[in-house]
CHARMM internal coordinates of N, CA and C (Angstrom, degrees):
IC EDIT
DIST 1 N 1 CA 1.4616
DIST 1 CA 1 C 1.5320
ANGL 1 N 1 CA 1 C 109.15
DIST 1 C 2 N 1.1579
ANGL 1 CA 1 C 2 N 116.86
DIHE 1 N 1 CA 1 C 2 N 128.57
DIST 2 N 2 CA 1.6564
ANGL 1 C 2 N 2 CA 121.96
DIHE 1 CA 1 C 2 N 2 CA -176.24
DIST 2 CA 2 C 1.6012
ANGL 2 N 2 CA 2 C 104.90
DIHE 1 C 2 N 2 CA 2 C -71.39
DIST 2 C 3 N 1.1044
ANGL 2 CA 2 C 3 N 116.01
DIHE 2 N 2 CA 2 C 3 N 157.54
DIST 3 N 3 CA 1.5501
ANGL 2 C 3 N 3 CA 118.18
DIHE 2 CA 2 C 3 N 3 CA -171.92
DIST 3 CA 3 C 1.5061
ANGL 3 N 3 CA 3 C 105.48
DIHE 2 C 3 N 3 CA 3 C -74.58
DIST 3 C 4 N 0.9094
ANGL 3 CA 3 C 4 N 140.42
DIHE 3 N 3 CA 3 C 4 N 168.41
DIST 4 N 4 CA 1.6922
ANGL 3 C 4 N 4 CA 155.77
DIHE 3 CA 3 C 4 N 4 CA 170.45
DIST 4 CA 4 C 1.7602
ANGL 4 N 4 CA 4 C 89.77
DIHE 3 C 4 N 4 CA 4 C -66.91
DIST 4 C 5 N 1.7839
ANGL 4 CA 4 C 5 N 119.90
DIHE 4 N 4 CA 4 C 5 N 154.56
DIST 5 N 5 CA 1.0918
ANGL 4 C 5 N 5 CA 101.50
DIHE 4 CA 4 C 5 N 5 CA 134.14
DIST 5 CA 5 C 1.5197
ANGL 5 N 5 CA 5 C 135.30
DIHE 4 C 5 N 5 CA 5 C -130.01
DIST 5 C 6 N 0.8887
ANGL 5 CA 5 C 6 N 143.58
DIHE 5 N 5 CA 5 C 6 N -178.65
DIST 6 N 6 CA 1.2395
ANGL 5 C 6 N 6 CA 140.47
DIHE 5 CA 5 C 6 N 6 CA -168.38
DIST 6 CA 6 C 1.5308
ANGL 6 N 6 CA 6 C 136.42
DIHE 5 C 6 N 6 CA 6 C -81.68
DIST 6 C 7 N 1.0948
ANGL 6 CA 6 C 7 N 134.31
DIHE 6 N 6 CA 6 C 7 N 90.35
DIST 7 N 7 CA 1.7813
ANGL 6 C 7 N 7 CA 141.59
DIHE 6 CA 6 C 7 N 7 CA -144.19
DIST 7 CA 7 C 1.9504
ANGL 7 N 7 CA 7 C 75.04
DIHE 6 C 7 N 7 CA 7 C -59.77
DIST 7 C 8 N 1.4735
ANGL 7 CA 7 C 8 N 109.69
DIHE 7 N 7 CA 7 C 8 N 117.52
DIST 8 N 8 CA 1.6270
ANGL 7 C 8 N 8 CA 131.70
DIHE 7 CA 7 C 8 N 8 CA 166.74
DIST 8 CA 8 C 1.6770
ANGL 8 N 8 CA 8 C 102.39
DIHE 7 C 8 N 8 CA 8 C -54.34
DIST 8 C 9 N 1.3709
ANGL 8 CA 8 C 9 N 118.91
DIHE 8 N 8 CA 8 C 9 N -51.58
DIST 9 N 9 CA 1.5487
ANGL 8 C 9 N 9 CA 121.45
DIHE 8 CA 8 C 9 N 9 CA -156.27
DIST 9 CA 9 C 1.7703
ANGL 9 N 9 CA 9 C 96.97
DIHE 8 C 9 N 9 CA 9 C -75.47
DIST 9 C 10 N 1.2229
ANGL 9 CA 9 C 10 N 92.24
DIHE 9 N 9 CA 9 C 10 N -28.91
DIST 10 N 10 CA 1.6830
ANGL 9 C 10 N 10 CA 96.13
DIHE 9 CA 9 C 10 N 10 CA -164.37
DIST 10 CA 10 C 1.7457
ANGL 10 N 10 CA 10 C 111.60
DIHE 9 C 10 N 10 CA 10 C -80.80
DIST 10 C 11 N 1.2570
ANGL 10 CA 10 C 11 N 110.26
DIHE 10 N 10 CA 10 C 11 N -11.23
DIST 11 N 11 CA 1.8707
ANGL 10 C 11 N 11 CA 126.09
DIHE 10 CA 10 C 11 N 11 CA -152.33
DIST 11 CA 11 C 1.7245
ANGL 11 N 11 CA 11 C 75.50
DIHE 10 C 11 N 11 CA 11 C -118.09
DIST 11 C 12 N 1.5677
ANGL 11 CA 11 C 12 N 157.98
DIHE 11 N 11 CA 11 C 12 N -33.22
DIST 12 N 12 CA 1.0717
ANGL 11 C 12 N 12 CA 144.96
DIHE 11 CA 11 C 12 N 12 CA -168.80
DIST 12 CA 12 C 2.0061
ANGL 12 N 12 CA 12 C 101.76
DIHE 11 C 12 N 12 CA 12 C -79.99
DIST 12 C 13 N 1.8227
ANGL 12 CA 12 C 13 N 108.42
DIHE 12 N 12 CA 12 C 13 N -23.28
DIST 13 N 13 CA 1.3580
ANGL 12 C 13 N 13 CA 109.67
DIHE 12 CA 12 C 13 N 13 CA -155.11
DIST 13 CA 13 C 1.5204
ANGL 13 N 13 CA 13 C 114.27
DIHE 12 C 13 N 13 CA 13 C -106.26
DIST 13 C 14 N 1.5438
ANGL 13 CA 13 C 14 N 91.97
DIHE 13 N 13 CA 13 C 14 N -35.81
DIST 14 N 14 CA 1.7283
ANGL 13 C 14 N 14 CA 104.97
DIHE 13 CA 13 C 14 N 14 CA 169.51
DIST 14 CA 14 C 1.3896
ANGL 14 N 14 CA 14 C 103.58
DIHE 13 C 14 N 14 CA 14 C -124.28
DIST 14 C 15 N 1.9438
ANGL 14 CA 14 C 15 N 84.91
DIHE 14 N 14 CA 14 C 15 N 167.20
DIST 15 N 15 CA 1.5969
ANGL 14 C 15 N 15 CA 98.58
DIHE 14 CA 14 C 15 N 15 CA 173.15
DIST 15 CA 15 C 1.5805
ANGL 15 N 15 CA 15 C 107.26
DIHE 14 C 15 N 15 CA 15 C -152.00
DIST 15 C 16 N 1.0224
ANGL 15 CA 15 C 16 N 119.96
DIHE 15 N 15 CA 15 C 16 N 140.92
DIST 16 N 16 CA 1.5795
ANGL 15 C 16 N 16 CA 119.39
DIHE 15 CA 15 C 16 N 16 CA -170.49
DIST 16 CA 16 C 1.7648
ANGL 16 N 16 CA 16 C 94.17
DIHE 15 C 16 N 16 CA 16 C -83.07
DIST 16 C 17 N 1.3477
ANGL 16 CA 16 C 17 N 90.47
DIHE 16 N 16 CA 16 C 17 N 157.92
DIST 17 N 17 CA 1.5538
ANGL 16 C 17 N 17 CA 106.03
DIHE 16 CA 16 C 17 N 17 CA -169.35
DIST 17 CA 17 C 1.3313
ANGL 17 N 17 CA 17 C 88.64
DIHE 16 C 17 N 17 CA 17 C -132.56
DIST 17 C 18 N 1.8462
ANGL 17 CA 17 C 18 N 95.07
DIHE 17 N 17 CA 17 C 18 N 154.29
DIST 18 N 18 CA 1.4598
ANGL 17 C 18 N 18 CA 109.84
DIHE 17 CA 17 C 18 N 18 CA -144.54
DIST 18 CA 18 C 1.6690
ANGL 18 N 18 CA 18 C 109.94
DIHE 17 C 18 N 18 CA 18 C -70.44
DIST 18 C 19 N 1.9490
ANGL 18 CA 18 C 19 N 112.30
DIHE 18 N 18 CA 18 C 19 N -4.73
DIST 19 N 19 CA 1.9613
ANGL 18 C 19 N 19 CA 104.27
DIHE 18 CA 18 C 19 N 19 CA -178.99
DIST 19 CA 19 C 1.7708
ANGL 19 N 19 CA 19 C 83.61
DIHE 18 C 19 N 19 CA 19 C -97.40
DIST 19 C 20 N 1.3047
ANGL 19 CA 19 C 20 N 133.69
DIHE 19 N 19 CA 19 C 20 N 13.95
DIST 20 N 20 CA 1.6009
ANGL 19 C 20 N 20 CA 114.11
DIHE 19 CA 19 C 20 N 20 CA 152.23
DIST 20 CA 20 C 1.6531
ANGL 20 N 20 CA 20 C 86.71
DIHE 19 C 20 N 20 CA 20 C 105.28
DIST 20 C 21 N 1.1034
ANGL 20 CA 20 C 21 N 136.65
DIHE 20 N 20 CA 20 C 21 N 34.33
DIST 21 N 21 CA 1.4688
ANGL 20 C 21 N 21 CA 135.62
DIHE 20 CA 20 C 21 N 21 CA 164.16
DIST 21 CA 21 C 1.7029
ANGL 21 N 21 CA 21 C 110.97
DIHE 20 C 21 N 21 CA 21 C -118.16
DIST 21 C 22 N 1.4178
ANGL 21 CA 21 C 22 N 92.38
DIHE 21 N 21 CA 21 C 22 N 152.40
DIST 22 N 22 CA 1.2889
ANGL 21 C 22 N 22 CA 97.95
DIHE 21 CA 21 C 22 N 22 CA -160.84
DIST 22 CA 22 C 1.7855
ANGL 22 N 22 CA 22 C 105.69
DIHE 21 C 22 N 22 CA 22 C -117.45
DIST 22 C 23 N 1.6776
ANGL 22 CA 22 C 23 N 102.71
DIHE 22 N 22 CA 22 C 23 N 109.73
DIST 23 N 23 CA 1.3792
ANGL 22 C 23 N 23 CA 129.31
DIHE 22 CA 22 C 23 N 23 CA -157.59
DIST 23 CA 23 C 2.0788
ANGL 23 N 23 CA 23 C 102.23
DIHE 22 C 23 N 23 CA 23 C -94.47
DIST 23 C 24 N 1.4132
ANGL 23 CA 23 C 24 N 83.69
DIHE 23 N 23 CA 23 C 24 N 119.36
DIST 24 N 24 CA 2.0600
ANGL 23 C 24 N 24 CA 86.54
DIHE 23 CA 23 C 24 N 24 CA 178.48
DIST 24 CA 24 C 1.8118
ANGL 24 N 24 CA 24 C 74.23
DIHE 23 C 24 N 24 CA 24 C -127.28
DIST 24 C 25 N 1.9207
ANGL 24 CA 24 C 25 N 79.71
DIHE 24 N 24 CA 24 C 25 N 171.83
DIST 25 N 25 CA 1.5957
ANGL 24 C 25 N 25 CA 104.73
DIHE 24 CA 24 C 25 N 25 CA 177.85
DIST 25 CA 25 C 1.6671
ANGL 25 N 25 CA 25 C 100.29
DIHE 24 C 25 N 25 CA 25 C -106.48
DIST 25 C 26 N 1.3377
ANGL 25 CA 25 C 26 N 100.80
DIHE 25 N 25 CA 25 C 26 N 163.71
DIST 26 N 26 CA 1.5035
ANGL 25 C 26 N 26 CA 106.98
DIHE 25 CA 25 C 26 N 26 CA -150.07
DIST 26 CA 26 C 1.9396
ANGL 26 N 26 CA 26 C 108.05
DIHE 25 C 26 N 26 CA 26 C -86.55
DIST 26 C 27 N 1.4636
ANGL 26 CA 26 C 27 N 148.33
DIHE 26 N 26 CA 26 C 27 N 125.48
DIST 27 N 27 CA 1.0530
ANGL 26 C 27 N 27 CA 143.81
DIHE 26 CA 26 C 27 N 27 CA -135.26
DIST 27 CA 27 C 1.6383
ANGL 27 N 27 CA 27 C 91.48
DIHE 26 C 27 N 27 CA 27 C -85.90
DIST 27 C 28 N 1.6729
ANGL 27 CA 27 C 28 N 99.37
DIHE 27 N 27 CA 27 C 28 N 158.91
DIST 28 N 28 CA 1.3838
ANGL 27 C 28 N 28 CA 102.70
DIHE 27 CA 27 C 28 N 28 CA 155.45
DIST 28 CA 28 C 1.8851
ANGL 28 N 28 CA 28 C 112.30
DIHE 27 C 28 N 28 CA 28 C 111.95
DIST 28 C 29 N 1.4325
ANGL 28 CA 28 C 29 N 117.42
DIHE 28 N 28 CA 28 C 29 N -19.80
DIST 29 N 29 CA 1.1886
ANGL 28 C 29 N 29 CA 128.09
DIHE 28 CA 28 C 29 N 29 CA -173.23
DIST 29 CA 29 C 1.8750
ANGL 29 N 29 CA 29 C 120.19
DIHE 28 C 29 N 29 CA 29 C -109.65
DIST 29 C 30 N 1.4935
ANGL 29 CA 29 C 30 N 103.26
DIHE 29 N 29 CA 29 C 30 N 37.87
DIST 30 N 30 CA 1.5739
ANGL 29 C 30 N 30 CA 128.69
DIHE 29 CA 29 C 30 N 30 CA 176.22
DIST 30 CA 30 C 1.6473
ANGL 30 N 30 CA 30 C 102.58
DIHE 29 C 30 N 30 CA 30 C -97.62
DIST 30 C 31 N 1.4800
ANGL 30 CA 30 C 31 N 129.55
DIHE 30 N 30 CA 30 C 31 N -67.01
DIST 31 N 31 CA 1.4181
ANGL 30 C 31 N 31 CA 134.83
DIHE 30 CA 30 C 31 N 31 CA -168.57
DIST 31 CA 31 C 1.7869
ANGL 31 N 31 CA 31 C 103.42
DIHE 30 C 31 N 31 CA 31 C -139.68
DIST 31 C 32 N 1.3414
ANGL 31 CA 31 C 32 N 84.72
DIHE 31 N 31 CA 31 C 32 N 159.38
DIST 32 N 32 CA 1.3931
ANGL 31 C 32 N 32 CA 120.71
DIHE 31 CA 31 C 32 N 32 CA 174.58
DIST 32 CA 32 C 1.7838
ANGL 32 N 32 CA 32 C 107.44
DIHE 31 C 32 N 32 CA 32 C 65.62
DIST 32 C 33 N 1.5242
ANGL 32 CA 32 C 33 N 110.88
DIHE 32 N 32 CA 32 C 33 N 46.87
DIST 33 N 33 CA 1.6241
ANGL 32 C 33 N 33 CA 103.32
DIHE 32 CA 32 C 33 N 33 CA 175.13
DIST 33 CA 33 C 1.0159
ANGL 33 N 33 CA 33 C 118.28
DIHE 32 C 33 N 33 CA 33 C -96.30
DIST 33 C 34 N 0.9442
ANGL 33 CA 33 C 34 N 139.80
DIHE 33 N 33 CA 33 C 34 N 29.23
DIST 34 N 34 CA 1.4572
ANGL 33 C 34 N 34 CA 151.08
DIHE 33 CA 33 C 34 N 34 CA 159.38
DIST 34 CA 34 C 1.6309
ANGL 34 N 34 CA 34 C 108.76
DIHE 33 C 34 N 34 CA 34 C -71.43
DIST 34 C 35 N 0.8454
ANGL 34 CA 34 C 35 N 121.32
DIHE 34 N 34 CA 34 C 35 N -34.76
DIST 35 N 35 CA 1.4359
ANGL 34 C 35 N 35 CA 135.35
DIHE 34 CA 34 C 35 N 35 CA 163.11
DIST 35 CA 35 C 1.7309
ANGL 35 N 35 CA 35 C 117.78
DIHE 34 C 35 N 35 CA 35 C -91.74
DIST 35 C 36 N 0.9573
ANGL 35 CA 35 C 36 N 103.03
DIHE 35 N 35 CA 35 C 36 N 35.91
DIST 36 N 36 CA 1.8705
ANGL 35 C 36 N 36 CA 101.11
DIHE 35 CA 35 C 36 N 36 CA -166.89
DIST 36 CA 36 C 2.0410
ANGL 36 N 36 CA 36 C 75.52
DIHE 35 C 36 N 36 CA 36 C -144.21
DIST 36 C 37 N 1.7767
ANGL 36 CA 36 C 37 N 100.11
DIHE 36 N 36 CA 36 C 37 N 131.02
DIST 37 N 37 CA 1.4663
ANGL 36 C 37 N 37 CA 93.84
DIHE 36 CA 36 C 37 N 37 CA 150.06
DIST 37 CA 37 C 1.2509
ANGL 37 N 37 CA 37 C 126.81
DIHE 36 C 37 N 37 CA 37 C -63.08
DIST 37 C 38 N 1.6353
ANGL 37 CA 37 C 38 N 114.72
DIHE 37 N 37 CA 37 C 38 N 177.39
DIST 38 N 38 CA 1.3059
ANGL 37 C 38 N 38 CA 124.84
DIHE 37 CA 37 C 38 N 38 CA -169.32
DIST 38 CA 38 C 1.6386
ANGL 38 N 38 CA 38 C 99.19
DIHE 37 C 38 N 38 CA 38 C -85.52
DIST 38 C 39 N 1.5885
ANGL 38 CA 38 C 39 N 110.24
DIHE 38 N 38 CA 38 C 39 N -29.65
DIST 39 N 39 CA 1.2639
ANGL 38 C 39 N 39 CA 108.57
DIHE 38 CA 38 C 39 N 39 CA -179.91
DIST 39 CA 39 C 1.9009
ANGL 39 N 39 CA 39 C 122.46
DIHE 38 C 39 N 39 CA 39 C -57.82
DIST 39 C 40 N 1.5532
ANGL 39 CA 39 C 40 N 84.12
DIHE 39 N 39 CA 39 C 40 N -51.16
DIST 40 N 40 CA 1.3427
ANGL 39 C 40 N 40 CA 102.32
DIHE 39 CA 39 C 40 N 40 CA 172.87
DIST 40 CA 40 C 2.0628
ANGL 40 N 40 CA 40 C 119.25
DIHE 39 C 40 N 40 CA 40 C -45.66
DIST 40 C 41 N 1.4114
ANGL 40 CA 40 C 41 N 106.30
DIHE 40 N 40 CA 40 C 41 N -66.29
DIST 41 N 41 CA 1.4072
ANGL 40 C 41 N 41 CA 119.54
DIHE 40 CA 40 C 41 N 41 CA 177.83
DIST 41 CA 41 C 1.5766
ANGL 41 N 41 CA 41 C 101.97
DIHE 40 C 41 N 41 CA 41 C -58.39
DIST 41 C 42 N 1.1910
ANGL 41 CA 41 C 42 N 135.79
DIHE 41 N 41 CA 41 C 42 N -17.73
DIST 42 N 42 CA 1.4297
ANGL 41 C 42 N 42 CA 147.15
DIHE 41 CA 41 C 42 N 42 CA 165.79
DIST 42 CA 42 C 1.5774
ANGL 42 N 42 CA 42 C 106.92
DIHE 41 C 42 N 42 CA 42 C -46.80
DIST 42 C 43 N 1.6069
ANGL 42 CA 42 C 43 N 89.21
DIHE 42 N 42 CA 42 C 43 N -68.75
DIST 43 N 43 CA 2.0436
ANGL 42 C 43 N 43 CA 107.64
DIHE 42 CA 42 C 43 N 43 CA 176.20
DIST 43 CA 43 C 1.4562
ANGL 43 N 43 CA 43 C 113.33
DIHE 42 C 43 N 43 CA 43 C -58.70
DIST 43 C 44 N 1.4505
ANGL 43 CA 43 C 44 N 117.02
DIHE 43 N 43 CA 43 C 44 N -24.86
DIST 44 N 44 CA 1.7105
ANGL 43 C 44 N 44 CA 111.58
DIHE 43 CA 43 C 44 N 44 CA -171.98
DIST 44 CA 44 C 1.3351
ANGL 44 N 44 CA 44 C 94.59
DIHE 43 C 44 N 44 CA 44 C -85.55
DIST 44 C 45 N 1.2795
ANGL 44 CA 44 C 45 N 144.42
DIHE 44 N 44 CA 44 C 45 N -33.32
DIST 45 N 45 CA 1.3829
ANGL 44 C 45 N 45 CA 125.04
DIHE 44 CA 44 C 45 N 45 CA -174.24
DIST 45 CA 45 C 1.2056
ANGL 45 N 45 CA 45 C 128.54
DIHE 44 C 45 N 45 CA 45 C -72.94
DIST 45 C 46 N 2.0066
ANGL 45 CA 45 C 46 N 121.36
DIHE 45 N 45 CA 45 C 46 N 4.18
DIST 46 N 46 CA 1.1382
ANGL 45 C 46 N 46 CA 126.63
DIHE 45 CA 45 C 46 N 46 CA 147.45
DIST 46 CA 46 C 1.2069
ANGL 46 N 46 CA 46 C 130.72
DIHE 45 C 46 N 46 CA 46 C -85.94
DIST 46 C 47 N 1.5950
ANGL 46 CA 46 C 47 N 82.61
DIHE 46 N 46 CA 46 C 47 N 154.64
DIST 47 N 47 CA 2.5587
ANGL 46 C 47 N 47 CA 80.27
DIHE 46 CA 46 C 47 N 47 CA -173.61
DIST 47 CA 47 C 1.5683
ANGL 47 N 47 CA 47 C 104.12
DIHE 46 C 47 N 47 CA 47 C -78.49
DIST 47 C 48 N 0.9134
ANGL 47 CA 47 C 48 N 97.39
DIHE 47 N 47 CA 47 C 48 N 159.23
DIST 48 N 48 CA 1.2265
ANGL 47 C 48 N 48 CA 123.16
DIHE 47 CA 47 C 48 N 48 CA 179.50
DIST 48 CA 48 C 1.8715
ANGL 48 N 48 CA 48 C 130.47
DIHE 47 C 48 N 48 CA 48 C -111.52
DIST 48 C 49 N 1.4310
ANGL 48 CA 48 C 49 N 130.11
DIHE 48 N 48 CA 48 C 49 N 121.84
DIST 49 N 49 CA 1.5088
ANGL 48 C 49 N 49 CA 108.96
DIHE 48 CA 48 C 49 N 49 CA -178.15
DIST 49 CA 49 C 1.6981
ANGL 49 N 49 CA 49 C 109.84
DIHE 48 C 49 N 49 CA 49 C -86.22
DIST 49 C 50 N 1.4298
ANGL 49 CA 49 C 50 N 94.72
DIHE 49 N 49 CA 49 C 50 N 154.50
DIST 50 N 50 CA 1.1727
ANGL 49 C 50 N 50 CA 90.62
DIHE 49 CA 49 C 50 N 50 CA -164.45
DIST 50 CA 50 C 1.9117
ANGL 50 N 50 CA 50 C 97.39
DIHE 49 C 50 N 50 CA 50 C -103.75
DIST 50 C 51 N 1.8573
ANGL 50 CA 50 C 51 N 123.70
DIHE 50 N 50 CA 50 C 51 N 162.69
DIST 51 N 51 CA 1.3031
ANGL 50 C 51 N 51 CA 115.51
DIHE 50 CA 50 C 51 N 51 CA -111.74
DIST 51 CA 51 C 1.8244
ANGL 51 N 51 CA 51 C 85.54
DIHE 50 C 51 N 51 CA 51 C -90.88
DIST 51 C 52 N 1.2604
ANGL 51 CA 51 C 52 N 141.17
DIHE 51 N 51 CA 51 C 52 N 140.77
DIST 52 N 52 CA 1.6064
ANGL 51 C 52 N 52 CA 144.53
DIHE 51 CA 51 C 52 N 52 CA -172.67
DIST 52 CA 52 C 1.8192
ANGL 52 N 52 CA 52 C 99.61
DIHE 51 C 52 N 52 CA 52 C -60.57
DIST 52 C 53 N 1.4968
ANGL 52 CA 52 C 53 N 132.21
DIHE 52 N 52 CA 52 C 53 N 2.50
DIST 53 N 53 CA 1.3044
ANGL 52 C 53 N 53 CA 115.09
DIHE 52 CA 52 C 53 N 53 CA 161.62
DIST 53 CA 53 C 1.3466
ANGL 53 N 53 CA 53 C 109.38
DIHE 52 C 53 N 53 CA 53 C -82.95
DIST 53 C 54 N 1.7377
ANGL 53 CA 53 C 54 N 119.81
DIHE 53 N 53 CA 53 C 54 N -26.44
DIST 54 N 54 CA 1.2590
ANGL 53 C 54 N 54 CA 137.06
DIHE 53 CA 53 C 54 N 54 CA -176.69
DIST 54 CA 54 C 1.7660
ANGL 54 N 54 CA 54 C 111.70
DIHE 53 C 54 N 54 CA 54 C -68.63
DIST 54 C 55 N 1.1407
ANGL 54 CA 54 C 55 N 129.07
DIHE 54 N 54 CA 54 C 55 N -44.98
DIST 55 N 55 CA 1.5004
ANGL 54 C 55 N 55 CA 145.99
DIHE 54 CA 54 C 55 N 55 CA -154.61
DIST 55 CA 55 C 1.3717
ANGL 55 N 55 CA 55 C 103.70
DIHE 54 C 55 N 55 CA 55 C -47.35
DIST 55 C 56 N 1.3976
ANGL 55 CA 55 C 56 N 121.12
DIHE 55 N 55 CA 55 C 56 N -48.11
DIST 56 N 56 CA 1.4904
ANGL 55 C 56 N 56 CA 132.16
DIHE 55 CA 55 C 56 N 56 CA -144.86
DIST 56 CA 56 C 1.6665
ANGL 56 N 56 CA 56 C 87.81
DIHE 55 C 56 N 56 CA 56 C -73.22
DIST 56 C 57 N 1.7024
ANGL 56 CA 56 C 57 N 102.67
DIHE 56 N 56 CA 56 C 57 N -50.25
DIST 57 N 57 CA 1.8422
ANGL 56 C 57 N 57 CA 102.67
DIHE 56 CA 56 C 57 N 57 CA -167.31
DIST 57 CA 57 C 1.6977
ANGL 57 N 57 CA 57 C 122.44
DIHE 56 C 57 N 57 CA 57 C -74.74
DIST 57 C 58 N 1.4730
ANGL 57 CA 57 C 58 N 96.87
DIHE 57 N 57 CA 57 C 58 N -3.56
DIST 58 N 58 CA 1.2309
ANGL 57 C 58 N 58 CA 106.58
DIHE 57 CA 57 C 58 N 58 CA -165.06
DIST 58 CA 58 C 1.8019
ANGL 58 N 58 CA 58 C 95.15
DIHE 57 C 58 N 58 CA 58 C -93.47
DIST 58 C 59 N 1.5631
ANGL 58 CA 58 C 59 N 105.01
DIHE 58 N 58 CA 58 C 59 N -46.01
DIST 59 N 59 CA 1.7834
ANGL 58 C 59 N 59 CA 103.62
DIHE 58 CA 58 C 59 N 59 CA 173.22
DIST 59 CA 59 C 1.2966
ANGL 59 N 59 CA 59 C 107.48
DIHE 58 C 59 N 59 CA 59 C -55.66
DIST 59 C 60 N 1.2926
ANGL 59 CA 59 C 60 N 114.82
DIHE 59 N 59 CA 59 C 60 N -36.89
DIST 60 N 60 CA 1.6404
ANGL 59 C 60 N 60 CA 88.53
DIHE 59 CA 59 C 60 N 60 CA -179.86
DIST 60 CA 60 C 1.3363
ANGL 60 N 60 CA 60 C 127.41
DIHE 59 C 60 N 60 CA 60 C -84.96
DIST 60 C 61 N 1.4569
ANGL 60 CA 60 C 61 N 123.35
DIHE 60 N 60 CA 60 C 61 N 24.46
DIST 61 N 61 CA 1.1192
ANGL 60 C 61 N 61 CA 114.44
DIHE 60 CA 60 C 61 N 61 CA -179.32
DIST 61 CA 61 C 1.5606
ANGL 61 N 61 CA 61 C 96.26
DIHE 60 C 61 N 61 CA 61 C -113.95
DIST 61 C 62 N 1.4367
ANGL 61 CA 61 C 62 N 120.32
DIHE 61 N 61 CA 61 C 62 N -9.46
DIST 62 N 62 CA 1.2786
ANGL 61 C 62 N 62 CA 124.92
DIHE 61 CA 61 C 62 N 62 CA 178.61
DIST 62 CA 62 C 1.5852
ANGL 62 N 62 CA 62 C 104.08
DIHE 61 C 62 N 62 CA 62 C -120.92
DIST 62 C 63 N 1.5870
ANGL 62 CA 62 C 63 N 133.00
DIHE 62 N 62 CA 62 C 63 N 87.46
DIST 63 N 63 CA 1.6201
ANGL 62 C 63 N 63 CA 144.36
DIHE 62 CA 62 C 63 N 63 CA -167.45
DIST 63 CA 63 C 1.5270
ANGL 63 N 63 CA 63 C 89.49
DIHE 62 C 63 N 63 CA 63 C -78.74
DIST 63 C 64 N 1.0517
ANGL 63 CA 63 C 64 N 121.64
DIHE 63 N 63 CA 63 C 64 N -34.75
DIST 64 N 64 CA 1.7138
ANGL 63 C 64 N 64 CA 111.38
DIHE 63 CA 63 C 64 N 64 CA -155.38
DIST 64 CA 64 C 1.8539
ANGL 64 N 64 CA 64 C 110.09
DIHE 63 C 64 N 64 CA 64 C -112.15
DIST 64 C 65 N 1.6490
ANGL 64 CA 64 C 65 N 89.32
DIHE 64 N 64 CA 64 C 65 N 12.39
DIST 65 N 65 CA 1.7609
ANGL 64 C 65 N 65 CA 93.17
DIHE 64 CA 64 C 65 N 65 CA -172.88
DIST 65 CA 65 C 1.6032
ANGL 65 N 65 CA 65 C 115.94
DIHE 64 C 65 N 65 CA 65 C -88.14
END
COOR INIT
IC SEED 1 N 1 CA 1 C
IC BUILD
């Protein structure tokens, strides 16, 4: 049986965390922060889980995560 392979876009954005949840960083903190408070760009530099209706489609795009 050939191995699964791994959706590239999806393995750069998430990563499963070790109780089996699947951890992204929070959108919005790439361009234009000059206009974004400091408080705000504060909150984007934490990860974020992403929502348990989401989990199931997201493991399968990552078999080996």
């Amino acid at each position: 049986m050939p191995k699964m392979k791994t959706k590239k876009a999806a393995a750069k954005r998430l990563r499963i965390t070790g109780s089996g949840r699947v951890r992204r960083s929070k959108q919005g903190g790439n361009h234009g922060l000059s206009n974004k408070s400091r408080k705000r760009l504060r909150r984007l530099r934490k990860n974020d889980m992403v929502a348990k209706s989401f989990e199931k489609h997201f493991k399968r795009l990552l078999p080996y995560g």
